[in-house]
Structure formats: C-alpha cells, structure tokens
C-alpha positions in Angstrom: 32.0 -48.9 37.4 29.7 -49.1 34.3 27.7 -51.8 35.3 27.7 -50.7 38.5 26.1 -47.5 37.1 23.5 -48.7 34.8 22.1 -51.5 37.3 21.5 -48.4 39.5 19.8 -46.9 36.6 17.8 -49.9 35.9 16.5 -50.1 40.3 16.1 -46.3 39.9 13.8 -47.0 37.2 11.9 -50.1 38.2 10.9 -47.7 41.3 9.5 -45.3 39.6 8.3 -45.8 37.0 4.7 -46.8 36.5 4.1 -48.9 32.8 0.3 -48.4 31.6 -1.7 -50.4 30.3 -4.0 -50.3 27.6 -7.1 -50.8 29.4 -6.1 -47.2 31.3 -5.4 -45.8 28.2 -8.5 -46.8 26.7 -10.5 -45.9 29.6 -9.3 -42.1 29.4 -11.1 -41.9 25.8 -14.9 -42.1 25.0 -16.0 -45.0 22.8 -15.5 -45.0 19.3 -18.8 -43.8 17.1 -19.1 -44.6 13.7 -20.4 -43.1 10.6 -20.3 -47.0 9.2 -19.6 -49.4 11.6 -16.4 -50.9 11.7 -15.4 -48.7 8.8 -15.2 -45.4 9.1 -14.9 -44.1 12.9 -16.3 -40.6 13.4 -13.4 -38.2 15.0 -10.8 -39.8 13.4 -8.6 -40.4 10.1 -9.3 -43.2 7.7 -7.5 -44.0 4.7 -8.7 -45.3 1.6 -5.5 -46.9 -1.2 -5.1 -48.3 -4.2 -3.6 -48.1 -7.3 -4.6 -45.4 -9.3 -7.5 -46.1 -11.8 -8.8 -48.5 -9.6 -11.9 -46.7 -8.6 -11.5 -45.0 -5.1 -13.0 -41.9 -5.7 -16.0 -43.3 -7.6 -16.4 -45.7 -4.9 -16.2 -42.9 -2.2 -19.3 -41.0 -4.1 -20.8 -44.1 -3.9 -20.2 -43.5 0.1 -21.6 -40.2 0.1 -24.8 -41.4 -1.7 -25.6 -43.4 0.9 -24.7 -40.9 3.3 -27.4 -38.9 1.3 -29.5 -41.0 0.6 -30.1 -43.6 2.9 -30.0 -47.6 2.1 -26.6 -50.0 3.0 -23.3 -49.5 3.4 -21.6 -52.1 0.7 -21.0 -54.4 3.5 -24.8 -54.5 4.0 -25.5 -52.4 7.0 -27.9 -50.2 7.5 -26.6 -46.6 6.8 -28.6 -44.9 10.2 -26.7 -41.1 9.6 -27.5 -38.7 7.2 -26.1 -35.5 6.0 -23.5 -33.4 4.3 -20.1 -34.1 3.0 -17.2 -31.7 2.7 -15.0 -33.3 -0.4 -11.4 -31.6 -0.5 -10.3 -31.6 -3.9 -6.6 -31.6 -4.4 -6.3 -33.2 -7.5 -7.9 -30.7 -9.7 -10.7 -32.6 -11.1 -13.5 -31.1 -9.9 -15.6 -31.1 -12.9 -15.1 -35.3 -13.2 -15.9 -35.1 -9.7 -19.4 -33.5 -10.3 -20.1 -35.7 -13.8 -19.5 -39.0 -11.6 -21.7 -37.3 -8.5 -24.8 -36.6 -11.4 -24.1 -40.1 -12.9 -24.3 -41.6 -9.4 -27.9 -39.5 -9.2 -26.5 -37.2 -6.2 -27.6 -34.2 -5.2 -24.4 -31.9 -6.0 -26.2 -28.9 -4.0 -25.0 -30.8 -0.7 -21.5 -32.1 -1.4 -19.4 -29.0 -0.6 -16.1 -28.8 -2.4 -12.9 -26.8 -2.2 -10.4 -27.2 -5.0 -7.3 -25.1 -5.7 -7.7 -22.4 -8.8 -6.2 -23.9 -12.2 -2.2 -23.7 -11.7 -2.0 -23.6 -8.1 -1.9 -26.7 -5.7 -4.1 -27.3 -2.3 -1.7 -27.3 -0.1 -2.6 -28.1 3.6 0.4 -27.5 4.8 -0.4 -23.7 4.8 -2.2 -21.8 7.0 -4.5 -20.1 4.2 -5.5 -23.3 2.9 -6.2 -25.4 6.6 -8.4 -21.9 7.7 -10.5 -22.4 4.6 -11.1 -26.1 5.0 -12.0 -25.2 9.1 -14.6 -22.2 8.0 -15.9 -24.9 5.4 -16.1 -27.7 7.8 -17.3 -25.5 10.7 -20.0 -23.9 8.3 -21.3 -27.1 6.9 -20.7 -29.5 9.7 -20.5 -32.8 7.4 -20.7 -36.2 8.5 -17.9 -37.1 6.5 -14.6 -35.1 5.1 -13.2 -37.0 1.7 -9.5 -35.7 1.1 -8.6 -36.6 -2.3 -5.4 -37.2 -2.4 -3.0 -37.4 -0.4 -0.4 -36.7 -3.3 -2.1 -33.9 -4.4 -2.4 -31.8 -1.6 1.5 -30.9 0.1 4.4 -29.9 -2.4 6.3 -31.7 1.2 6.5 -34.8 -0.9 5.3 -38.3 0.5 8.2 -40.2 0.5 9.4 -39.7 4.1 7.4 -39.7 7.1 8.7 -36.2 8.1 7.2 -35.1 4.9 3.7 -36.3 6.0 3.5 -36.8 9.6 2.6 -33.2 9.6 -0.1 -33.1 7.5 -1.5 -36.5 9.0 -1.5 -34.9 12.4 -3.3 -32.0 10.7 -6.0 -34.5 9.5 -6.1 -36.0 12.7 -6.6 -33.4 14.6 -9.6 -31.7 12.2 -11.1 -35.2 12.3 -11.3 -35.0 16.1 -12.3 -31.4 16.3 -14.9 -32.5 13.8 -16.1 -34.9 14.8 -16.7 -36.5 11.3 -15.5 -39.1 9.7 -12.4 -38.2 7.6 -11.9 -40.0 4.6 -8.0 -39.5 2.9 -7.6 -41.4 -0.9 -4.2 -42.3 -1.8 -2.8 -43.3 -5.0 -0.2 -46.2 -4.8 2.7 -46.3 -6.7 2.8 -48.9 -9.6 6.1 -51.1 -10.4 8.3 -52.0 -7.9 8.4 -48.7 -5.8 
C-alpha cells in the first residue's frame, strides 16, 4: 500500500508541477548595475573577508577615494560613478577611521558615518539602530554603504546561520531599497576555527 501511495504522489506531482528555470527567473529581474564592474553590484550585498590586520578597511577607504575622486578601480577600470559613502561603524574606531581617511587625502566632509556611543554596541538587529541607518542612507543617498563589521554589529553572535540570516536579509534588503552598493567587512577567525 505504501508504494502504491507514494508512486501516486510522485504522478500527482509530475502533473503539476511546473520546474523553472533559471533563464525565467532571471528574466523577472532587471540587469545587474555596478558601482565597479564585476565587483561590487549596485542593489545588492557584497562581502569583503579576511583575517583581521590584513587591511580590509584601509583598502575599502581606498574604494571610497576612488569613488570620490575619480581614477581606477585596483583592477584598472575606469571608476565612471561618483558620490557619497555612508560608512557604518560598528567597531568603535571611528577616530582610526578618519586618521586613515586624511592619510588617504579624502575628503572626510562627505563620508557620512554612524558609530555607536563609547560602551554601547551598533546593533542592527534593532529597530532604533536600522531606522537611523535608513534616515542616513535616505538623507545622503550614497553610492556605496561600507558595514564594518559584521562581528561588531549584532550581540546575535555569528556562529550559526539563525544568528545572521537576519541581519543579512536586513542588509539585503537596504541594499536593494538603496540601490547602492553595500559593502559588509568581516573578520576571519585565526587558528583552526
């Protein structure tokens, strides 16, 4: 009777339903844009990772000055966009943020930063912290959103996908409301983690 059963399940389901594929799939979304070709896609969520020490947000301000400034992307390409950056400081460091941005010759008038007050963390997770992000973003409308990092900014922890799939889908859905590019750092674990 089981078999029976599931090989009427399995007709029951070869009738109706209807796989797709990913050339529908694709169809039903515009084109991907870039903010650097074949880098960072406007409208959606990159990530940048690495040990940490190894550079990635002085790199990243190297980003932002050509954003600023004009010049090539470090693969060589022409940077063609120009604008503002919205930098989301979780980490605390916003004054080693600014010494790299004046070391690096940028204009610090136009990145526009929002960092936790000393003893508290950035938590996106919360509704307090996301709305301030949005007004910033929606006030400044930047080409490109640098999150920096993703361990600094949930107490959820980052072990477990249930701990971040939230918060990614957060990100995800500010890049596309954005339109930007969205940028998150993340520090890899040393040793054998």
């Amino acid at each position: 009777d089981q078999v029976e059963t599931m090989a009427d399940k399995i007709r029951r389901a070869e009738q109706s339903f209807k796989p797709r594929t990913l050339g529908e799939v694709a169809r039903s979304y515009p084109p991907v844009e870039w903010l650097w070709p074949g880098w960072l896609p406007r409208g959606m969520l990159s990530l940048l990772a690495g040990e940490p020490g190894t550079g990635k947000s002085h790199w990243t301000l190297d980003l932002v000055r050509v954003l600023m400034r004009g010049g090539s992307w470090p693969d060589g390409q022409t940077c063609t966009a120009h604008g503002a950056t919205v930098w989301v400081e979780g980490e605390g460091i916003a004054q080693e943020i600014n010494e790299r941005a004046l070391a690096l010759g940028l204009d610090v008038e136009n990145i526009y930063i929002t960092t936790a007050p000393d003893g508290e963390i950035l938590n996106l997770l919360e509704k307090a912290w996301q709305d301030e992000v949005v007004n910033l973003v929606a006030t400044v409308k930047p080409q490109l959103i640098v999150v920096d990092s993703l361990s600094t900014i949930t107490d959820k922890g980052q072990d477990r996908s249930e701990q971040v799939t939230p918060l990614l889908l957060w990100l995800v859905g500010l890049a596309r409301w954005s339109g930007a590019a969205v940028l998150l750092i993340h520090h890899l674990r040393k040793g054998n983690s």
